[in-house]
N, C-alpha and C positions, 0 to 999 in steps of 0.2 A: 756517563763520562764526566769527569772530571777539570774545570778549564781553571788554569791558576792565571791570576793576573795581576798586576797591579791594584791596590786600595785606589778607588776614585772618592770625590768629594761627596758625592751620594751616597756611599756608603757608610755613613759615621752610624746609624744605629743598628745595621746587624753590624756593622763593626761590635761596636760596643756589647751587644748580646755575645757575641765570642769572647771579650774580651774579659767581662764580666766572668764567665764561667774560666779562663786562664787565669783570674785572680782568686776565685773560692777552690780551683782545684789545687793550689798551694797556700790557700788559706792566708791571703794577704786581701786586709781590709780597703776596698778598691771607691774613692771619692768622686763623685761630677768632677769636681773642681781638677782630678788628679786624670782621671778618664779626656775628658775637656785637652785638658796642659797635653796632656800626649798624644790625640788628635790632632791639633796643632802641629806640634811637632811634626805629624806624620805629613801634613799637607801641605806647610810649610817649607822641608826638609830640613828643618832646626837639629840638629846634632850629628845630622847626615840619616837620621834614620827613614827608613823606607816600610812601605807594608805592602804586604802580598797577602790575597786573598784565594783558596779555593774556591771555586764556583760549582754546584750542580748542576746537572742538568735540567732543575727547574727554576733557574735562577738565583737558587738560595745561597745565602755564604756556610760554608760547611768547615772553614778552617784559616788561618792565619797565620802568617810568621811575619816578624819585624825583623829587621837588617840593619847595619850599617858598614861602613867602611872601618879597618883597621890597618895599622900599620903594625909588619913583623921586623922590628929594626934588624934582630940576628940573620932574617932572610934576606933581608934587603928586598921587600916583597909588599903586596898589601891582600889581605883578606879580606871576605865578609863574615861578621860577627853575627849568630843569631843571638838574640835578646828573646827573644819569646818565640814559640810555637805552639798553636792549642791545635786541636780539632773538637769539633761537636760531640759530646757523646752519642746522637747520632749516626754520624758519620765513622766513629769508632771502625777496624777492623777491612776498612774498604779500601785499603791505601792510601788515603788523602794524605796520611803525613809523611809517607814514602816519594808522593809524587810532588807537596813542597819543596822537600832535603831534593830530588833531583832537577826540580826547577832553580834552586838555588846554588847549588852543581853547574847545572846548564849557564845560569848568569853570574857567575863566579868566572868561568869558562871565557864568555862573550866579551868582559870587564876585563880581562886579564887578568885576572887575580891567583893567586896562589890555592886558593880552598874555598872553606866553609870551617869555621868553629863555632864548636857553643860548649856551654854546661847544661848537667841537667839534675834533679836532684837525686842524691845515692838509692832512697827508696823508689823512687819510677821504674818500676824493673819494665813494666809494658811498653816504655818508648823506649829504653835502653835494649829491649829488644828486635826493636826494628831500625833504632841506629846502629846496633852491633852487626844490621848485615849492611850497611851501605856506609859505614866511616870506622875509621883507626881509635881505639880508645886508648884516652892516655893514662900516661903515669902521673898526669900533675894533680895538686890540690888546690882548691881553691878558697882563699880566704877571704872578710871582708872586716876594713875597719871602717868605722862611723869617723865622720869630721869632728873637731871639734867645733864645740859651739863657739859665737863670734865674743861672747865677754870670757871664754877660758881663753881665747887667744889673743884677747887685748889685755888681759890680767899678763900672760908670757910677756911678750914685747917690750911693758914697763913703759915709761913717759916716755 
């Protein structure tokens, strides 16, 4: 059995062993210093973000989603935003990340909130499979643009 909870302060290095493995399965090169900065964040509640962790039954962490709050101005509404979801390739296949998405459901629910959104990437067909039974897939796209850096934007401005 499966028990999802809250990320406590003790858990920063299977933290991090999860997290680790959420950054080479999308192949972004993942830092102490950047791991660290968002641990932080997580314990702190800096950006509003939150972590939940699967539990096993032998104590182990088996899976993770990070959270935050959103605001849907057109709703007039607030959601939570997933930002990350991994599970162990372990744990693969047992539900762990069915029974996240409906913990986050459930506290979505409790919070008043409108839902749960995220993205995920177009080739994941294997989580798009098991969020295509338990969420609405949209029509939207998603794009990103980089900041500029601080001397192209103090070159714009002008004296």
């Amino acid at each position: 059995m499966t028990m999802i909870r809250a990320a406590r302060d003790d858990d920063f290095f299977p933290w991090l062993t999860l997290y680790e493995g959420y950054a080479e399965f999308y192949h972004q090169p993942l830092t102490d210093q950047r791991s660290v900065k968002t641990w932080q964040w997580i314990v702190r509640g800096d950006h509003g973000l939150r972590a939940f962790v699967a539990e096993n039954g032998d104590g182990d962490l088996v899976g993770l989603a990070h959270v935050r709050t959103i605001a849907q101005p057109l709703e007039g509404t607030t959601a939570l935003y997933l930002d990350d979801l991994f599970v162990a390739e372990s744990a693969r296949g047992a539900g762990v990340a069915t029974e996240l998405l409906e913990f986050l459901r459930s506290l979505a629910s409790s919070e008043g909130r409108s839902g749960v959104s995220w993205i995920t990437a177009d080739d994941n067909a294997a989580a798009q499979a098991v969020y295509d039974k338990l969420a609405t897939r949209t029509s939207w796209v998603t794009y990103e643009m980089a900041a500029q850096s601080t001397s192209s934007v103090a070159e714009e401005s002008g004296p």
